[in-house]
C-alpha positions as CSV (number, residue, x, y, z in Angstrom):
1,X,-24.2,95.8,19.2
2,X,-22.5,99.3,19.0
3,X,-23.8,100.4,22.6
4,X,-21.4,98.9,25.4
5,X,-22.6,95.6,27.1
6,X,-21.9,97.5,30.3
7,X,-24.2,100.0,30.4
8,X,-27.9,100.2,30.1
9,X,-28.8,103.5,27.0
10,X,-31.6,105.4,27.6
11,X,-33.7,105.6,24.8
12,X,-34.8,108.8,23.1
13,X,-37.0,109.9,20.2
14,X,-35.4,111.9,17.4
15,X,-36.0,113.0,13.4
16,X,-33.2,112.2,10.7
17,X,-32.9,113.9,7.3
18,X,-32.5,111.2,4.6
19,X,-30.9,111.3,1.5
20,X,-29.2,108.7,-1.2
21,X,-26.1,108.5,1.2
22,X,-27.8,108.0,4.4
23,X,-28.9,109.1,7.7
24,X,-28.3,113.1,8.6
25,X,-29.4,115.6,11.4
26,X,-31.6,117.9,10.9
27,X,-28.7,120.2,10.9
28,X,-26.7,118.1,8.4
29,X,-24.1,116.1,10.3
30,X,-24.3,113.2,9.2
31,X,-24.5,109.7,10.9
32,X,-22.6,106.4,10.1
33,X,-23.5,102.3,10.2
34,X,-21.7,100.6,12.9
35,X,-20.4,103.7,14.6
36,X,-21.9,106.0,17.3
37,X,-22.3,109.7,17.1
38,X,-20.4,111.2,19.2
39,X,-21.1,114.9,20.6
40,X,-18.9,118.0,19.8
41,X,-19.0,120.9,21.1
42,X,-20.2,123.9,18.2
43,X,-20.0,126.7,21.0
44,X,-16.3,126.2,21.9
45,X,-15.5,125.9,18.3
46,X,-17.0,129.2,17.9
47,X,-14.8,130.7,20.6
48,X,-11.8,129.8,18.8
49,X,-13.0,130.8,15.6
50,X,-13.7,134.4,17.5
51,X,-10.1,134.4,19.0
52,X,-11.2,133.4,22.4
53,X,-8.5,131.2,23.7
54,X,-10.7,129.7,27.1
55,X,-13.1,127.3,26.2
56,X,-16.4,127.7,28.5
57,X,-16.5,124.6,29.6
58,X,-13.4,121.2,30.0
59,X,-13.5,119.4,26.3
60,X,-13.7,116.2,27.9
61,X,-16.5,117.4,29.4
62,X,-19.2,116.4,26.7
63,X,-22.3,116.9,27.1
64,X,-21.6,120.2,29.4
65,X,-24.6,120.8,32.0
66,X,-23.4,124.8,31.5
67,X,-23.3,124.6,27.7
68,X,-25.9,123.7,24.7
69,X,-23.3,120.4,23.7
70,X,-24.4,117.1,23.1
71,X,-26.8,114.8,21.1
72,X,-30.4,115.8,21.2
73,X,-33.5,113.9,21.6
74,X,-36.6,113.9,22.7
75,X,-38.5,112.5,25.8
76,X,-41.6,111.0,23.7
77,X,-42.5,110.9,20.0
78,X,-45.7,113.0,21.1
79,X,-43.2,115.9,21.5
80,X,-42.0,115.3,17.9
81,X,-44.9,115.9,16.8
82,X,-45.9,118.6,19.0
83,X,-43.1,120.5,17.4
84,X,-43.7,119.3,14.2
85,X,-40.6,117.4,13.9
86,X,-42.0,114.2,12.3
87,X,-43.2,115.9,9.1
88,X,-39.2,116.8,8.2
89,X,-38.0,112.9,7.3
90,X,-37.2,109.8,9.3
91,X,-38.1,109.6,12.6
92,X,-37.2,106.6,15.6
93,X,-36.0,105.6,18.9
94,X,-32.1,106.4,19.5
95,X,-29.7,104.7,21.9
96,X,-28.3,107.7,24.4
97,X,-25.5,106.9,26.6
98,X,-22.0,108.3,27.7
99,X,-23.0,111.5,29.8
100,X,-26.7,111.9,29.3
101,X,-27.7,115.5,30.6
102,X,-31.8,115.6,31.3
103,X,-34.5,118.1,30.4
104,X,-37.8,118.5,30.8
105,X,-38.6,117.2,27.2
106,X,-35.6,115.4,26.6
107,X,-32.0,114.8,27.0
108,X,-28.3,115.6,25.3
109,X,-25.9,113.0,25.1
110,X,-22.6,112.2,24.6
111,X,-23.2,109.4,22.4
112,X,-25.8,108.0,20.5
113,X,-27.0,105.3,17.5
114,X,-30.3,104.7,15.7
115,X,-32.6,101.8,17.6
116,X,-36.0,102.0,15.6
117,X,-36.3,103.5,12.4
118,X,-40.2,104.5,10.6
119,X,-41.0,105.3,7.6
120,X,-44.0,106.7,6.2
121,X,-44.6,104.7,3.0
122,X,-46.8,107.5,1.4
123,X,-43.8,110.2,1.7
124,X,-40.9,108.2,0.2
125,X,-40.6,110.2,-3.3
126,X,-38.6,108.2,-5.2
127,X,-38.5,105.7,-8.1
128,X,-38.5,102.1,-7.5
129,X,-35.4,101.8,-8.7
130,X,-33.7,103.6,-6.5
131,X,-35.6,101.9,-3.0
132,X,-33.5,98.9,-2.9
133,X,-30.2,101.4,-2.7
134,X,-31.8,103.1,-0.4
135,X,-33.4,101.1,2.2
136,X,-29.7,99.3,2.0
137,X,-28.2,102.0,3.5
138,X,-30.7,102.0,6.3
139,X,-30.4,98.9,6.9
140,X,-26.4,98.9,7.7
141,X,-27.3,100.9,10.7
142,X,-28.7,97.2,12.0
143,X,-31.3,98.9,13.5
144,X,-35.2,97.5,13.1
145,X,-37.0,99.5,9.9
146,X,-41.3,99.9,10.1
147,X,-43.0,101.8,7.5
148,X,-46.7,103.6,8.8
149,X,-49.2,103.4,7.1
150,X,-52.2,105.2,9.0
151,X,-52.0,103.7,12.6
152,X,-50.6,100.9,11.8
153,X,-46.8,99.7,11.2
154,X,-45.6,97.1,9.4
155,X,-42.4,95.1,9.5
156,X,-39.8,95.9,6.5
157,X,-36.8,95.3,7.7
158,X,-35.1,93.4,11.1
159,X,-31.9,93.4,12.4
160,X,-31.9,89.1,12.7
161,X,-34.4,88.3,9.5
162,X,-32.9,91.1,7.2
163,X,-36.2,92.4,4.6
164,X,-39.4,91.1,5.1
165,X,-41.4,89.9,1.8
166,X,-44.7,91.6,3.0
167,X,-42.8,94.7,4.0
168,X,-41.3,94.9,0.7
169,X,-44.8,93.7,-1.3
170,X,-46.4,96.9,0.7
171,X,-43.5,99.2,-0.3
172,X,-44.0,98.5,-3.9
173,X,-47.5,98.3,-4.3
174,X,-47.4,101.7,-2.5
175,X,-45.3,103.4,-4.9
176,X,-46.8,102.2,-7.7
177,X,-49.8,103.9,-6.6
178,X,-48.3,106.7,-5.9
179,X,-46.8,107.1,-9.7
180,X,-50.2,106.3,-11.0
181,X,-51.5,109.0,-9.1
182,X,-48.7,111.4,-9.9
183,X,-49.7,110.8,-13.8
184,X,-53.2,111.2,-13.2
185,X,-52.3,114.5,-11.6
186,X,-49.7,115.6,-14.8
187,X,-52.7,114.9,-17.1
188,X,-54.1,118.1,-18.4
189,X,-57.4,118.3,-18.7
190,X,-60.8,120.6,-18.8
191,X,-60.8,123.3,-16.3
192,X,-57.3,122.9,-15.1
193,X,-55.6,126.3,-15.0
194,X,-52.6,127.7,-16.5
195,X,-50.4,130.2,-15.9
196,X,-49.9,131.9,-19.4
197,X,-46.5,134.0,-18.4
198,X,-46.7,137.8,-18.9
199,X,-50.4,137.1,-19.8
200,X,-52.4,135.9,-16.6
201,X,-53.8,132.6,-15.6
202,X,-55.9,130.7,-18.2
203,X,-58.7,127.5,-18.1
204,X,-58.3,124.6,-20.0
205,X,-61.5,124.7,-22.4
206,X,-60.7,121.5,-24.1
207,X,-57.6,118.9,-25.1
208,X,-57.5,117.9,-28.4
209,X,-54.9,115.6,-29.2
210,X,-51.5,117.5,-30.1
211,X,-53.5,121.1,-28.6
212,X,-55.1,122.6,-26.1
213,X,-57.8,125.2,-25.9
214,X,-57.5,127.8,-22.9
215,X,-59.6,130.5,-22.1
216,X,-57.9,134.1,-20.7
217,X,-59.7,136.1,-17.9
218,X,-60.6,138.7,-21.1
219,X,-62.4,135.8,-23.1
220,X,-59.2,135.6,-25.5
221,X,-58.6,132.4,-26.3
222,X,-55.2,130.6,-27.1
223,X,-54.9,127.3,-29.3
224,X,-51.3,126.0,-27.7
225,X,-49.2,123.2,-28.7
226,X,-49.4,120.3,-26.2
227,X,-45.7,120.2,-25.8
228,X,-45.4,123.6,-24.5
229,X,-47.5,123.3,-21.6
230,X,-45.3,121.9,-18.5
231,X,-45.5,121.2,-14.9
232,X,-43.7,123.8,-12.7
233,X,-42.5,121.7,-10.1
234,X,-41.6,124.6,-7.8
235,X,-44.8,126.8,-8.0
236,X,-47.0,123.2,-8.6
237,X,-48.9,124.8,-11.2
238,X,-49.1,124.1,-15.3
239,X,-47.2,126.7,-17.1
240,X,-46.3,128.0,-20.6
241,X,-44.1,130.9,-21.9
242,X,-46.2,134.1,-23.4
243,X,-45.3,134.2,-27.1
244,X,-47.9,134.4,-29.8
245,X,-45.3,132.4,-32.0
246,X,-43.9,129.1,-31.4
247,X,-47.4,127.2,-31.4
248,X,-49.7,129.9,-29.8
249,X,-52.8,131.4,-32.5
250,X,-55.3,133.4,-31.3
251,X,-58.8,131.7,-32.1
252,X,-61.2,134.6,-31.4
């Protein structure tokens, strides 16, 4: 247990960033397994930074009820949401404890470690070979993993069973639909558009095999190589480059 026997946390709501090496803040610190966070203070770092020598508030002092300090988190998850916190990456329950300042909405702390984590199975965008590395590093926080699915949550990892089989089943399962999904939507077919650079946007008139047929807004139409046709995975649009060579023929 990395919260002192002693002392009774209180227990906030919060959102994590999460990437292949773990757990970060929304502001990118990032969090490690088997060891609390513990609050600094960014304001009298500032100050010396600045060339102030007097800190605004005693450094053992942390969180200050004068300063912005401390460890954040919120009252309820309803609040999350409210703010639209949820939609940004991992969100759960969090141990608070040290000096715990109060808000309205929340509270600061001096120290604080994951208790729940969720995940939303449909918004996990990577591979299957790459979950088991990743829910690892969740899981050496210790703290009990759910994935939502609608309303409901379902088990996928506790801290005194480890995985659970159904969890996992449900993880997979998910992904695999959402890959056969993702290739449905990377099919090119009849009416999809396509932005023909320097030329305008174009309508698939028909796929054949290694070509396809689009259609300009002036009724010119373009025979294009297959091949040259690509996802744009910034703009989320089909794409090709403007040159009349290079697989492009006018078929008027």
């Amino acid at each position: 247990m990395i919260v002192p026997d002693i002392i009774s946390p209180v227990v906030g709501y919060r959102v994590w960033q999460w990437d292949a090496t773990g757990l970060r803040s929304l502001n990118g610190e990032k969090w490690f397994a088997h060891q609390p966070l513990s609050a600094v203070c960014r304001a009298d770092a500032c100050r010396s930074i600045a060339g102030l020598s007097k800190a605004s508030h005693n450094p053992a002092e942390l969180p200050s009820f004068s300063c912005t300090c401390g460890v954040y988190a919120a009252r309820t998850m309803e609040h999350l949401r409210q703010c639209g916190f949820r939609k940004l990456g991992v969100h759960g329950e969090v141990y608070l404890w040290g000096t715990v300042v109060e808000h309205e909405r929340g509270w600061r702390a001096q120290f604080a470690y994951p208790k729940v984590l969720f995940l939303a199975a449909d918004a996990i965008p990577f591979s299957l070979s790459e979950i088991n590395s990743r829910l690892t590093t969740l899981a050496e926080f210790g703290a009990d993993i759910f994935l939502l699915h609608d309303s409901a949550r379902l088990v996928l990892w506790k801290h005194d069973s480890g995985f659970d089989a159904a969890g996992l089943d449900y993880l997979i399962q998910a992904r695999k639909e959402f890959y056969v999904r993702r290739q449905q939507e990377r099919t090119l077919k009849e009416g999809d558009r396509v932005a023909v650079l320097d030329h305008g946007i174009a309508v698939v008139e028909q796929v054949d095999g290694k070509e396809v047929h689009v259609v300009l807004g002036n009724r010119l139409v373009l025979r294009i190589a297959r091949k040259k046709i690509v996802v744009n995975e910034r703009n989320n649009r089909w794409e090709c480059e403007a040159t009349m060579a290079g697989g492009y023929q006018v078929c008027e």
